[in-house]
C-alpha positions as CSV (number, residue, x, y, z in Angstrom):
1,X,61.0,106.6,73.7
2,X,63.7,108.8,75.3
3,X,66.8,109.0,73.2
4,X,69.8,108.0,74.5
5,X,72.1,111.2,73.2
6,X,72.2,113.9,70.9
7,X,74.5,113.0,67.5
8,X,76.0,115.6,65.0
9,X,76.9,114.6,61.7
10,X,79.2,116.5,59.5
11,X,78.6,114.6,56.2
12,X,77.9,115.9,52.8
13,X,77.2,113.0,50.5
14,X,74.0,112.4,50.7
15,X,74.1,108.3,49.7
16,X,75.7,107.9,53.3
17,X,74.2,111.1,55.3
18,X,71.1,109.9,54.4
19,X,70.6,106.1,55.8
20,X,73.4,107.1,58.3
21,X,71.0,109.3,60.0
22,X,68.0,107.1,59.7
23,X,69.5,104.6,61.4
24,X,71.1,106.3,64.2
25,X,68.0,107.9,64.7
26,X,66.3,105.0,65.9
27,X,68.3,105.3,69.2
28,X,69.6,109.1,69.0
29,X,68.8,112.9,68.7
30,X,70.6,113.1,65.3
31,X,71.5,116.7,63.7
32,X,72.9,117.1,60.5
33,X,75.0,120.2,59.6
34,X,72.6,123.0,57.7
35,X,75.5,125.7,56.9
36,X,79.3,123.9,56.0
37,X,80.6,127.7,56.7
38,X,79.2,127.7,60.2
39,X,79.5,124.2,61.6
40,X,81.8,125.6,64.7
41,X,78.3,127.8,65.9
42,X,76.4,124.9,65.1
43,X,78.4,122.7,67.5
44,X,78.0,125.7,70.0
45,X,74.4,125.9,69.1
46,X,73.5,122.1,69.6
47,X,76.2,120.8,72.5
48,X,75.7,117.4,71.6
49,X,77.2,114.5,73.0
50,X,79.5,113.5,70.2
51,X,79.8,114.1,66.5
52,X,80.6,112.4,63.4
53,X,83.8,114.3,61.1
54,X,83.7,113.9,57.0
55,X,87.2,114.9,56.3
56,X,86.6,116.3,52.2
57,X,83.2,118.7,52.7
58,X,82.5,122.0,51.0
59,X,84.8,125.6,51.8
60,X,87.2,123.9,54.9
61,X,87.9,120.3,55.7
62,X,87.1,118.5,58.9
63,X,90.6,118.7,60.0
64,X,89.7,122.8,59.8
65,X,86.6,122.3,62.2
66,X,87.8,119.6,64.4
67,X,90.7,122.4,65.4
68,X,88.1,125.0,65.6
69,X,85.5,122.7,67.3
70,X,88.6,121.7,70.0
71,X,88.7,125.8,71.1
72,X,85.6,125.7,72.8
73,X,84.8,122.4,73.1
74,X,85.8,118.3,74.2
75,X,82.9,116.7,72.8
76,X,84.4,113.2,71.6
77,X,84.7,113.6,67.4
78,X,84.5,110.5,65.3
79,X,86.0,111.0,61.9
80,X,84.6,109.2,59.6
81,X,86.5,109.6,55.8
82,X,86.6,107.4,52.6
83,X,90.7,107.7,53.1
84,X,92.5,104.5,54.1
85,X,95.5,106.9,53.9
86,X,97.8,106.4,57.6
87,X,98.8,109.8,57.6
88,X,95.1,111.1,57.5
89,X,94.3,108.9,60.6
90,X,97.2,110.7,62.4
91,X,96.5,113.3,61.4
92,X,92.8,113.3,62.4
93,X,93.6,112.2,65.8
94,X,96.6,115.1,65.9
95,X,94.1,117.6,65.5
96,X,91.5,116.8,68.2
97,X,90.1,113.7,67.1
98,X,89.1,110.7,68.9
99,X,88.9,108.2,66.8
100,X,88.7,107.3,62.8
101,X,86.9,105.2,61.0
102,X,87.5,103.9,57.3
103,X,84.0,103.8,54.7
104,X,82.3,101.8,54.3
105,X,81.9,100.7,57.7
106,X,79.7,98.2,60.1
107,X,77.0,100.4,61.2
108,X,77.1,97.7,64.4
109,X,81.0,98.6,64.8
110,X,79.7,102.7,64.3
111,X,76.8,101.8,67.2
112,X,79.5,99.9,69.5
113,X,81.9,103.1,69.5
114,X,79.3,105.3,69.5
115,X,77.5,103.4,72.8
116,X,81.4,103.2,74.3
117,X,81.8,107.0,73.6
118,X,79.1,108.1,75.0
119,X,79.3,105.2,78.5
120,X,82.7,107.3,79.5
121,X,81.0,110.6,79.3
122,X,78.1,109.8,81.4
123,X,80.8,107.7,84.0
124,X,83.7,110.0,84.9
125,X,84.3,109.5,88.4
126,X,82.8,111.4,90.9
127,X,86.0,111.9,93.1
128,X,89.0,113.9,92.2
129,X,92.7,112.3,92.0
130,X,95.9,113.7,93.0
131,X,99.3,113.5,92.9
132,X,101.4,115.9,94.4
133,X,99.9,119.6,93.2
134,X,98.4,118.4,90.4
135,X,94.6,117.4,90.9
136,X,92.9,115.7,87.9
137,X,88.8,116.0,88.6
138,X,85.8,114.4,87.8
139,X,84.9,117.1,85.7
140,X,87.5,116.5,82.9
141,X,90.3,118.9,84.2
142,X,93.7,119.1,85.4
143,X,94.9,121.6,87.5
144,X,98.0,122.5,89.5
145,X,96.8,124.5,91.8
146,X,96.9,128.0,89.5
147,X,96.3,126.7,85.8
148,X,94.1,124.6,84.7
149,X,93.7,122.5,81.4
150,X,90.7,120.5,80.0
151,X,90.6,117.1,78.6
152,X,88.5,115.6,76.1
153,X,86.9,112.3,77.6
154,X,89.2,109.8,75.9
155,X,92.3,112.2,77.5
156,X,90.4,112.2,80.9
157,X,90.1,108.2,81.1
158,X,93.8,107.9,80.2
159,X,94.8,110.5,83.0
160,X,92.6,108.9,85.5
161,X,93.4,105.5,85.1
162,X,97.6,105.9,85.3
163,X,96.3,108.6,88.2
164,X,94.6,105.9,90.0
165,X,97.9,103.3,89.4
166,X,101.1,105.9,90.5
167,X,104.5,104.3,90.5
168,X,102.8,101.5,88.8
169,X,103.3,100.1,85.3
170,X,99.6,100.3,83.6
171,X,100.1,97.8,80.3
172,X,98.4,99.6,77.1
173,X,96.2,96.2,76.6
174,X,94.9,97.3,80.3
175,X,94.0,100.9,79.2
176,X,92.9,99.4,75.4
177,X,90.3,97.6,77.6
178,X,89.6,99.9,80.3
179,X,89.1,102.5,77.0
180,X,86.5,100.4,74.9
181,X,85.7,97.1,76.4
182,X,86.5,95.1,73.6
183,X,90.4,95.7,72.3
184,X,88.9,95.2,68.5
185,X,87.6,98.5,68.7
186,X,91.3,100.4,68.7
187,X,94.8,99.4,68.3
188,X,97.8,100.5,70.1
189,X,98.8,102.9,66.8
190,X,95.9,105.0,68.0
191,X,96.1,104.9,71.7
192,X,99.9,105.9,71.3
193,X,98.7,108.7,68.8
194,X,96.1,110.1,71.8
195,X,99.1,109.3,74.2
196,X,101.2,111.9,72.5
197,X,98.6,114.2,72.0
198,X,98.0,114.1,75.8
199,X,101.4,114.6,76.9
200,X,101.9,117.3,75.0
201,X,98.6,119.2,76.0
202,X,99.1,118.6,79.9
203,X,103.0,119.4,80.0
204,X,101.5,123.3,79.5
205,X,100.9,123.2,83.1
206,X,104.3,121.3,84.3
207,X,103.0,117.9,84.3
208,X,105.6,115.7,82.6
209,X,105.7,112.2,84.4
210,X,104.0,110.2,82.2
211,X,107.2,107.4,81.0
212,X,107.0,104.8,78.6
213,X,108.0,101.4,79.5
214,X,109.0,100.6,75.8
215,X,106.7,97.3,74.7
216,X,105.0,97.0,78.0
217,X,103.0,100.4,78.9
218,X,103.0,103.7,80.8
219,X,103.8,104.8,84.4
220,X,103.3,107.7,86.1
221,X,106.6,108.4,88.6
């Protein structure tokens, strides 16, 4: 059977590394870290197609590697942590991450994100949107004409969707949908966290037009 991806997990208690990877083995190219001093190389080593963040592991937490991982790399990071702390979902999501989830978890919830995670890598469109000087293409960049600035897939499918709806109020239960499918799967809290996070990394090259439409949505004027 061909495999539908390639998983990294960065995990170090064995009781949940252990029938975490058998089961997403069934379906998935699973790696599991070998050197928690080197997991950045590994990442570099392995390119896979998303990856699964302890936060607590041995010598630097996942916060460390998700920020190290994010230099190189927009692979969609998972993080999944024992902490049902706010701040640490924030936090995650601050630093590069895509999403959090608390343990123990539904391994069918974990397979559902996973599925959805990997479905908007594989469907970026294949035509590039523009708006002015800025160009936003199908490869998961934004340019404006000199610079240019990457965007992790869940940052890419946010662009492209208020790209595709200028001048036009795009409601967060529209993107929430658009993003997952199924609205259980994130709540607003998080989009607005990824929201932030993508305003701030695209106003390095001048774009700025994002507005909120407090308790309605975003447009893009």
């Amino acid at each position: 059977m061909i495999k539908a991806g390639k998983i990294y997990i960065v995990e170090d208690d064995a009781a949940i590394l252990t029938p975490l990877k058998e089961h997403l083995s069934q379906n998935y190219q699973v790696l599991t870290v070998s050197n928690f001093r080197d997991i950045k190389q590994e990442v570099i080593d392995y390119k896979p197609d998303i990856i699964l963040m302890d936060i607590t592991l041995p010598f630097f937490n996942g916060f460390y590697w998700t920020t190290e991982i994010r230099k190189t790399s927009t692979v969609p990071i998972v993080f999944i942590s024992s902490s049902n702390d706010e701040m640490d979902t924030v936090m995650a999501l601050n630093m590069g991450g895509d999403d959090f989830i608390s343990k123990p978890f539904s391994l069918t919830i974990l397979d559902a994100k996973i599925a959805a995670f990997l479905r908007r890598s594989q469907q970026f469109s294949s035509d590039d949107v523009t708006i002015d000087q800025f160009k936003l293409h199908f490869d998961g960049t934004l340019s404006n004409g000199t610079d240019s600035i990457h965007l992790s897939p869940t940052e890419h499918k946010i662009l492209t969707i208020l790209f595709t709806h200028p001048q036009q109020i795009v409601s967060k239960e529209d993107i929430l949908a658009r993003l997952w499918e199924n609205e259980s799967f994130i709540d607003q809290n998080t989009l607005n966290v990824n929201m932030t996070r993508l305003r701030k990394k695209i106003s390095a090259i001048g774009f700025d037009r994002i507005h909120t439409v407090r308790g309605v949505g975003y447009i893009i004027k």
